[in-house]
Backbone bond lengths (Angstrom), bond angles and torsions (degrees), N, CA, C in turn:
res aa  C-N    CA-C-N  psi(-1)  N-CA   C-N-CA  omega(-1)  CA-C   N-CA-C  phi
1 X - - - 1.462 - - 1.529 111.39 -
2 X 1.409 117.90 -56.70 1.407 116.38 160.73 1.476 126.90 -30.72
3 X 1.187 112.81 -72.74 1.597 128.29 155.65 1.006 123.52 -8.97
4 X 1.812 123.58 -67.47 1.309 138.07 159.66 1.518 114.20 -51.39
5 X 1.244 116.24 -55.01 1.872 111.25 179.82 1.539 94.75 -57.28
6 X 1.016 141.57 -44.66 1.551 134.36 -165.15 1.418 111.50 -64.80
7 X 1.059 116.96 -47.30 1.955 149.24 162.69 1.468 93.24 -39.15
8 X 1.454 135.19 -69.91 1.200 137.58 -159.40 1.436 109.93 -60.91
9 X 1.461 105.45 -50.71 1.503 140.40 -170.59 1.385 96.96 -56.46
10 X 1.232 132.87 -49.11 1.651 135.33 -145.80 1.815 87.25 -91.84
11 X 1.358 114.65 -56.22 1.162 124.52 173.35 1.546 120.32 -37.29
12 X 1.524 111.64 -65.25 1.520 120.60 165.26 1.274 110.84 -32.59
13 X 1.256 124.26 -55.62 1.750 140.01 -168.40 1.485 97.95 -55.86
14 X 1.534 119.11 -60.73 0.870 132.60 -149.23 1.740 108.98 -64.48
15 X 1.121 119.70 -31.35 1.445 140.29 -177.77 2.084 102.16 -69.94
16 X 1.487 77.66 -57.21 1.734 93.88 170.60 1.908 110.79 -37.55
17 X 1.243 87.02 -74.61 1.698 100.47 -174.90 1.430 107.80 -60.26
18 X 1.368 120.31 -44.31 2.238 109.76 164.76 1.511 112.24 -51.19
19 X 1.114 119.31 -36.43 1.436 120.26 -153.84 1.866 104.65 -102.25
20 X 1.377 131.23 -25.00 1.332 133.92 136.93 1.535 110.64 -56.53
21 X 1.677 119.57 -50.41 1.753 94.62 -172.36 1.958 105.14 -75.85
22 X 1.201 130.92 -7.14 1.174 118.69 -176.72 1.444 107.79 -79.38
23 X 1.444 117.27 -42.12 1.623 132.21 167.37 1.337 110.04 -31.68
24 X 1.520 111.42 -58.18 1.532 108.20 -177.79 1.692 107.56 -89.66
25 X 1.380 125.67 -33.51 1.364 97.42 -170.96 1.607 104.87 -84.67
26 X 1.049 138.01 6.73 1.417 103.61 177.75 2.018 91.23 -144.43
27 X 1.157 83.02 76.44 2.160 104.94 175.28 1.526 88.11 -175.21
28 X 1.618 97.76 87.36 1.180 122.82 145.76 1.801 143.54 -4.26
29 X 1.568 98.83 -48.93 1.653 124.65 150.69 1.661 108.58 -28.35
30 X 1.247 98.87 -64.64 2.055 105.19 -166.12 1.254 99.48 -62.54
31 X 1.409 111.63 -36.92 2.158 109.00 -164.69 1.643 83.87 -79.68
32 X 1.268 155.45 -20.91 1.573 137.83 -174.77 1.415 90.83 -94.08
33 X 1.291 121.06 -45.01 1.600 96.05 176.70 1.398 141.55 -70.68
34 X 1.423 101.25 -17.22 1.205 109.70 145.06 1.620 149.00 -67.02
35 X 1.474 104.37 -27.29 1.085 136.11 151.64 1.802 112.43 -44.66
36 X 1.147 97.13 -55.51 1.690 103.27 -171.14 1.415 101.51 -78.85
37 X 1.549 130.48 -50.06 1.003 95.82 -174.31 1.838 114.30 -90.05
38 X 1.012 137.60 23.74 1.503 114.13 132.55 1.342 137.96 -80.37
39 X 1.017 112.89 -15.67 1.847 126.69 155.27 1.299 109.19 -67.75
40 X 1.631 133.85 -26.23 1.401 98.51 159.87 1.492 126.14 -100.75
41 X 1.508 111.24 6.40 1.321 118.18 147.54 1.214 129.45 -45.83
42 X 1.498 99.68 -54.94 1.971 110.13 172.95 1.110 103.75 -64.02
43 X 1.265 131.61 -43.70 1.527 109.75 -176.77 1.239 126.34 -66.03
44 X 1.397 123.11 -7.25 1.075 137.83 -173.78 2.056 106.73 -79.67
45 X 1.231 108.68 -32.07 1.392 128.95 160.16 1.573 117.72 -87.44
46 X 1.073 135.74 -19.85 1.253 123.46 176.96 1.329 106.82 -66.08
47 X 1.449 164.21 14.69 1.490 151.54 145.97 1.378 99.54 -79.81
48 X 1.491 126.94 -29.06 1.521 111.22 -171.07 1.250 119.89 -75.84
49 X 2.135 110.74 -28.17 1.092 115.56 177.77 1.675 101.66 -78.84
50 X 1.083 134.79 -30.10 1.287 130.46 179.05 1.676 124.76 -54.97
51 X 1.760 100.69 -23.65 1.654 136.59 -169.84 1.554 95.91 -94.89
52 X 0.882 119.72 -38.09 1.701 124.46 179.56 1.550 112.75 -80.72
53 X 1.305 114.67 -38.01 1.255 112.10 -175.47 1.598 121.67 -94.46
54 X 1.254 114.35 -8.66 1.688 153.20 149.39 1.412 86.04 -38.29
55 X 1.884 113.59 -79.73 1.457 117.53 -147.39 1.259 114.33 -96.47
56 X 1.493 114.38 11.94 1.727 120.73 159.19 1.620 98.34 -98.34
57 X 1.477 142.65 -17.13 1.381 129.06 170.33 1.794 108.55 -74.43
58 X 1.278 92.97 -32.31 1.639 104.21 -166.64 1.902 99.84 -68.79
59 X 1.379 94.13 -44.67 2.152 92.02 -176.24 1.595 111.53 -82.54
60 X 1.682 104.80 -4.08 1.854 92.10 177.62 1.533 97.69 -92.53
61 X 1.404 131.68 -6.23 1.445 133.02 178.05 1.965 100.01 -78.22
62 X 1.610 101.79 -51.23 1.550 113.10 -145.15 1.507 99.65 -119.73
63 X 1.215 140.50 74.60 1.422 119.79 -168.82 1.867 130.90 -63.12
64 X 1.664 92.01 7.62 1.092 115.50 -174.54 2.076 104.54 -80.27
65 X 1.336 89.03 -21.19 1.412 83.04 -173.98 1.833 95.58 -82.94
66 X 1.498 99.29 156.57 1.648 99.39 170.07 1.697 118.72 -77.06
67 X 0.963 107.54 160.83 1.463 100.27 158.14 1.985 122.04 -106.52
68 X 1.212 92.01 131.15 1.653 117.46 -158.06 2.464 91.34 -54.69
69 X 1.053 110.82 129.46 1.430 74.07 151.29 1.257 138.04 -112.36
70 X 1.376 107.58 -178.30 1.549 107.82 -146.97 1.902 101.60 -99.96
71 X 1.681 100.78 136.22 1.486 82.95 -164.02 1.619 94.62 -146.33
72 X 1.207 119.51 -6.04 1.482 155.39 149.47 1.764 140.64 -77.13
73 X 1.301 110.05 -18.61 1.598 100.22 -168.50 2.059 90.47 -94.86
74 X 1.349 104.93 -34.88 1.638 100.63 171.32 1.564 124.83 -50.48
75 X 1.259 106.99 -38.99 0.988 116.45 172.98 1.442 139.30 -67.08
76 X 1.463 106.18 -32.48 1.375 139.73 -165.69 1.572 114.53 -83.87
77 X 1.530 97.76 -35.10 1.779 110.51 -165.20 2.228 94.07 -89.17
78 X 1.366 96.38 -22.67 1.668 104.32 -157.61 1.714 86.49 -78.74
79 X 1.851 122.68 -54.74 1.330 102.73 157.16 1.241 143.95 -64.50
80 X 1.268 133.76 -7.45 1.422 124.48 159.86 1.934 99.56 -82.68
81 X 1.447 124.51 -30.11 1.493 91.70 173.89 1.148 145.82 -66.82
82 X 2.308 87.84 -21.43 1.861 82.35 165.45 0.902 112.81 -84.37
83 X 1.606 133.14 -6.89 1.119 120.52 -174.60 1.925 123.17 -57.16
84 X 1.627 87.61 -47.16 1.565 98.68 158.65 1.731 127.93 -55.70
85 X 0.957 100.70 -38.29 1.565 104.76 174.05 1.687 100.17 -66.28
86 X 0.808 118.22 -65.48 1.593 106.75 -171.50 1.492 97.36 -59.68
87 X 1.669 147.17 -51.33 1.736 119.02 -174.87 1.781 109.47 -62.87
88 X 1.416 109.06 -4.37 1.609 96.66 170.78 1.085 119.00 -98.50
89 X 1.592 115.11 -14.13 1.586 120.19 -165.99 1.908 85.36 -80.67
90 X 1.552 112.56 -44.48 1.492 108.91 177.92 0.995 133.66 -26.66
91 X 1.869 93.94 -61.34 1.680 94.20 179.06 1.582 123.44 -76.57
92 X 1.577 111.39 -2.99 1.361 116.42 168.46 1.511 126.04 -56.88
93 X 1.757 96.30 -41.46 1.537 100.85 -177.50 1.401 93.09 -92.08
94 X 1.219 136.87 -39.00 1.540 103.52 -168.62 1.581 112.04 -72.88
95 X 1.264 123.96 -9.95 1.741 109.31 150.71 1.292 132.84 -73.63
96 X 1.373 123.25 -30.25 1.340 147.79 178.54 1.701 122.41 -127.56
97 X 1.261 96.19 50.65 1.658 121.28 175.41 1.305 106.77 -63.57
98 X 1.853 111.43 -67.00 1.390 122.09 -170.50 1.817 101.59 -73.37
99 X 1.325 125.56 -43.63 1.302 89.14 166.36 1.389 143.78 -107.00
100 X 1.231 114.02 30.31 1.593 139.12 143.35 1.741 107.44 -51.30
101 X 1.339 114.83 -69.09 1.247 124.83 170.67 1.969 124.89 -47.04
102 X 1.011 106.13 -39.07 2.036 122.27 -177.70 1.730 82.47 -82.04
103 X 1.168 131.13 -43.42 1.460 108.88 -163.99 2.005 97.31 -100.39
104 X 0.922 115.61 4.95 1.591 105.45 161.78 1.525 106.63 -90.89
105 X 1.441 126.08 -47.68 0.868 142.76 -146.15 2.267 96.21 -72.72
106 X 1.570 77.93 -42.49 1.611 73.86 165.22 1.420 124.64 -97.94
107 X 0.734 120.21 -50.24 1.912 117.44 149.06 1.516 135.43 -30.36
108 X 1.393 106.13 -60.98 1.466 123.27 -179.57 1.950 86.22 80.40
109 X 1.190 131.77 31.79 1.331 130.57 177.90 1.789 119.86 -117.37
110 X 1.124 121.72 144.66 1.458 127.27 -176.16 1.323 104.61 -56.56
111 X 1.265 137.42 117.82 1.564 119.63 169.76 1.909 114.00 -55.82
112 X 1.291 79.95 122.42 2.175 80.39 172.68 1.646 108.91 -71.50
113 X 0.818 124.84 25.71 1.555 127.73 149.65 1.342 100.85 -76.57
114 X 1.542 132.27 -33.25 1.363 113.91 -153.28 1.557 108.34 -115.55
115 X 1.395 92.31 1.74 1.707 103.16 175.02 1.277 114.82 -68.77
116 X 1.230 135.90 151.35 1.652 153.52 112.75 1.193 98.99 110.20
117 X 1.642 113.81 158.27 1.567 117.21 -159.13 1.302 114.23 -94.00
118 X 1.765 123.28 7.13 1.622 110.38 151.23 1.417 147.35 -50.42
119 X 1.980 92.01 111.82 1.293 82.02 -152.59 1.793 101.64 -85.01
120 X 0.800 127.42 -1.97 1.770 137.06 -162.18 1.607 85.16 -87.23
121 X 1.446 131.19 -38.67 1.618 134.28 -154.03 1.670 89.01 -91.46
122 X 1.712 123.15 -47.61 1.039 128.95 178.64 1.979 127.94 -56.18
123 X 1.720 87.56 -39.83 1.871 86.91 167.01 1.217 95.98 -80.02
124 X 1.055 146.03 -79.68 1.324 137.26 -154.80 1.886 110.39 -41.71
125 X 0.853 119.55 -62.83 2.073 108.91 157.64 1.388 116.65 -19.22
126 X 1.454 109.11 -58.68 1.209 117.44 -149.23 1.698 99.76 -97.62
127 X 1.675 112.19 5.93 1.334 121.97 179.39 1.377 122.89 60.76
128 X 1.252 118.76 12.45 1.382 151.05 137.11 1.983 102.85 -6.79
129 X 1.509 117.99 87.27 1.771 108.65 163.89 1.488 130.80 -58.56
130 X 0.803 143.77 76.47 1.708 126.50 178.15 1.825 117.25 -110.57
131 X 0.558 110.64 147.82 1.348 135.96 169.32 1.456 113.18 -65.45
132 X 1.776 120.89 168.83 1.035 122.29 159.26 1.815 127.21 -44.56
133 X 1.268 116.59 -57.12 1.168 127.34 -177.26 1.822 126.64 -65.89
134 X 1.596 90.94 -19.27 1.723 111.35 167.15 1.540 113.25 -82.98
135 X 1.641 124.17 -28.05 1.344 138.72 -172.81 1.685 86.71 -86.34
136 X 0.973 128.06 -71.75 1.475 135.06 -172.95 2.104 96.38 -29.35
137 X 1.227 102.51 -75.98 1.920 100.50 167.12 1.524 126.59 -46.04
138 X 1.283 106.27 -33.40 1.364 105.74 173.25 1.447 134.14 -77.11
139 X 1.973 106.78 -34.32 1.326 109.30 166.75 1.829 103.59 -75.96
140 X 0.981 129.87 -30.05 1.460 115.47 -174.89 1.425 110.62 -71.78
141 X 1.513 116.47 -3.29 1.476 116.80 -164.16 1.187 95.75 -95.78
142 X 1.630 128.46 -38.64 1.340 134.56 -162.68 1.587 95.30 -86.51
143 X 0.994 135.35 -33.76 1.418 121.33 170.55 1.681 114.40 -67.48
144 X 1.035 113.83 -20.02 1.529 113.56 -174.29 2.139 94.45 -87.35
145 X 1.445 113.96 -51.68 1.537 127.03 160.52 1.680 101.01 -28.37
146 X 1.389 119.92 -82.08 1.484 123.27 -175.69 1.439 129.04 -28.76
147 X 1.710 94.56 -70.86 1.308 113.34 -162.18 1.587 116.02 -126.80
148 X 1.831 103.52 -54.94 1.495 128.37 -135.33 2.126 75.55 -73.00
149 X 0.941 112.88 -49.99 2.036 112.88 -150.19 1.874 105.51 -75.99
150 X 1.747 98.98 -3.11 1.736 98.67 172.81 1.669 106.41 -146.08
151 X 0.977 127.45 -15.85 1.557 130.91 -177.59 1.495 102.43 -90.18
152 X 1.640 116.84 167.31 1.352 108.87 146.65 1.752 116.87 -93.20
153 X 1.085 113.49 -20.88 1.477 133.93 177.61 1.274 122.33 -157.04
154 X 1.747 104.28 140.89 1.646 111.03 -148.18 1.789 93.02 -77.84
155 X 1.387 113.28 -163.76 1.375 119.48 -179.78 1.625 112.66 -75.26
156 X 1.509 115.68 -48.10 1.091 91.00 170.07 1.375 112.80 -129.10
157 X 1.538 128.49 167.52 1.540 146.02 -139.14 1.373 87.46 -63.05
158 X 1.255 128.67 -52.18 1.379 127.74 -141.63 1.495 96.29 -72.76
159 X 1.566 120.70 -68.34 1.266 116.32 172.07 1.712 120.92 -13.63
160 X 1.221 113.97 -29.14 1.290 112.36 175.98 1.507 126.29 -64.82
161 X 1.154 105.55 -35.76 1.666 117.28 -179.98 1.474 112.56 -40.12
162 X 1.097 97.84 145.20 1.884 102.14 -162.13 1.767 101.77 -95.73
163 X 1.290 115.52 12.38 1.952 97.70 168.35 1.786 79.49 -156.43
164 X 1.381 78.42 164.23 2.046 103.71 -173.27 1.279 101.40 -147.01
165 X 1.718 112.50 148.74 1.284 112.88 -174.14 1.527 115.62 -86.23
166 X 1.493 114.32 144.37 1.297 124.97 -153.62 1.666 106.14 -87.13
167 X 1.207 118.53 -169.29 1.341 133.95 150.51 1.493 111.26 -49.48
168 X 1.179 103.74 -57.74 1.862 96.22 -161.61 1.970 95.63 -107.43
169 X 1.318 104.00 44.87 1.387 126.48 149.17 1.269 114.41 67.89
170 X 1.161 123.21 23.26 1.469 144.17 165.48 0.993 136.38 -98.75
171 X 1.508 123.01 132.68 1.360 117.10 166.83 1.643 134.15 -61.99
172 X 1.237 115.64 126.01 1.397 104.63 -175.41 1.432 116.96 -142.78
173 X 1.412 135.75 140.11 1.322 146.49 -170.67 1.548 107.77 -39.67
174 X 1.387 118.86 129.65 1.797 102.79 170.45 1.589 94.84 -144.61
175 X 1.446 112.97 41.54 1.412 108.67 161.80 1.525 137.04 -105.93
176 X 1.295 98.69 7.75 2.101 106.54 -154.64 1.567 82.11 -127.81
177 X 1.504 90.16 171.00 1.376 120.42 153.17 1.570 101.54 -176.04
178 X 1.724 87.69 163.45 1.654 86.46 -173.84 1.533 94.07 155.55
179 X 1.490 147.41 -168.07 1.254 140.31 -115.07 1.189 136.14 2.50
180 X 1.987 106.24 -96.60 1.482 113.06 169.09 1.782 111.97 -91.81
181 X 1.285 123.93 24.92 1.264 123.27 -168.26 1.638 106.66 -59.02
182 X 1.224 120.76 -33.30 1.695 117.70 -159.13 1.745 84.71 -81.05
183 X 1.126 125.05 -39.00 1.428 110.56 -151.54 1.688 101.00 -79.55
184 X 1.304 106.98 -36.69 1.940 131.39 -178.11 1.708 85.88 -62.20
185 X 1.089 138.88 -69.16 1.351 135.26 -177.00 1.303 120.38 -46.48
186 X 1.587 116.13 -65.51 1.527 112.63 169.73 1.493 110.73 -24.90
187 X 1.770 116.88 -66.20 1.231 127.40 -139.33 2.416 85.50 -70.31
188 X 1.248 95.87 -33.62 1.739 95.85 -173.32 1.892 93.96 -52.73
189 X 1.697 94.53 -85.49 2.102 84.08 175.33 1.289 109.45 -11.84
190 X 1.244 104.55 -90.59 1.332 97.24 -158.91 1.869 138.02 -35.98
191 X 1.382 79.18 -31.70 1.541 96.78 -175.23 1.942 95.87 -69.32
192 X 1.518 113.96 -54.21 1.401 113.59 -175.46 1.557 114.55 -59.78
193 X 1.800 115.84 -32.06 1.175 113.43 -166.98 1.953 97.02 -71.82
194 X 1.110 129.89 -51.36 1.582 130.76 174.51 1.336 104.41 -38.00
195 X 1.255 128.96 -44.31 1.772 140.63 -144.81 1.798 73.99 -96.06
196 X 1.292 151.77 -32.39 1.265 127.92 -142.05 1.866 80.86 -121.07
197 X 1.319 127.04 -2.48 1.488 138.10 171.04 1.675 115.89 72.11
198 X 1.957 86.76 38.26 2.139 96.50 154.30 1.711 106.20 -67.61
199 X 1.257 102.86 132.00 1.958 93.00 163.82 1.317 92.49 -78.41
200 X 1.925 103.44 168.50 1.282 114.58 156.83 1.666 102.01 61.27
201 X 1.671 130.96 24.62 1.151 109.65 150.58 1.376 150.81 -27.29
């Protein structure tokens, strides 16, 4: 008899815990708030990368100056990429809420729409426009997302290679950043957070 009340009990719960994780994963709200607050994490680092990249212009003039090290820009680029991944995963569920929900509900499984931190695979889902120069931020973002902003090296060798072939079928660099990148980035968020329907981007 015990046995059975415990059986019932675990079961009851169990309905509980599907029906809270469906609430939050597919209502759009949680993926922007999540979104926001790792963007104001990064901002919380954007003076250091601004302080770092100051004192790599200052030692390619003066080699007398040191170079600062860097213990922040890995970190910094990996939260604004999820940050992007969650305003695209947003607008995923708020188009495909109800059937995010019919295919958990029969599954009990994550929809693979909402998996993995490509962000170039992720606008394009989410019908996301960009250009060359928006793809160029996005593959360097998803390598910093993957591996580059917490690993020293991704899982496998190849991932390492420092350019990947583009949209318009080219190879192109996706390892650096550095000049106007913080200001070119802001203006991208912002542009994705409006497109994913933050007010006041």
């Amino acid at each position: 008899m015990l046995m059975i009340r415990r059986l019932e009990k675990h079961m009851e719960w169990d309905e509980v815990y599907k029906q809270n994780y469906e609430s939050k994963a597919f209502w759009n709200i949680h993926w922007l708030n999540s979104a926001q607050c790792l963007l104001a994490s990064a901002k919380e680092l954007e003076p250091k990368i601004a302080e770092l990249w100051e004192n790599y212009r200052a030692h390619s003039k003066d080699k007398n100056v040191r170079l600062k090290a860097d213990h922040f820009q890995g970190p910094y680029f990996m939260l604004v990429a999820f940050a992007l991944e969650n305003l695209f995963k947003a607008v995923l569920v708020s188009e495909r809420s109800w059937q995010y929900k019919q295919e958990f509900r029969e599954k009990c499984q994550f929809p693979k729409d909402l998996k993995g931190h490509d962000l170039v695979a992720l606008a394009r889902k989410a019908n996301y426009g960009f250009g060359l120069e928006e793809e160029d931020f996005l593959r360097r973002l998803t390598r910093h997302a993957v591996w580059e902003g917490r690993y020293p090296v991704p899982i496998l060798y190849k991932k390492s290679a420092v350019a990947e072939e583009f949209s318009d079928g080219k190879e192109h660099h996706v390892s650096w950043f550095g000049g106007n990148d913080l200001e070119r980035l802001k203006e991208l968020v912002s542009k994705v957070s409006l497109y994913a329907g933050v007010k006041d981007a």
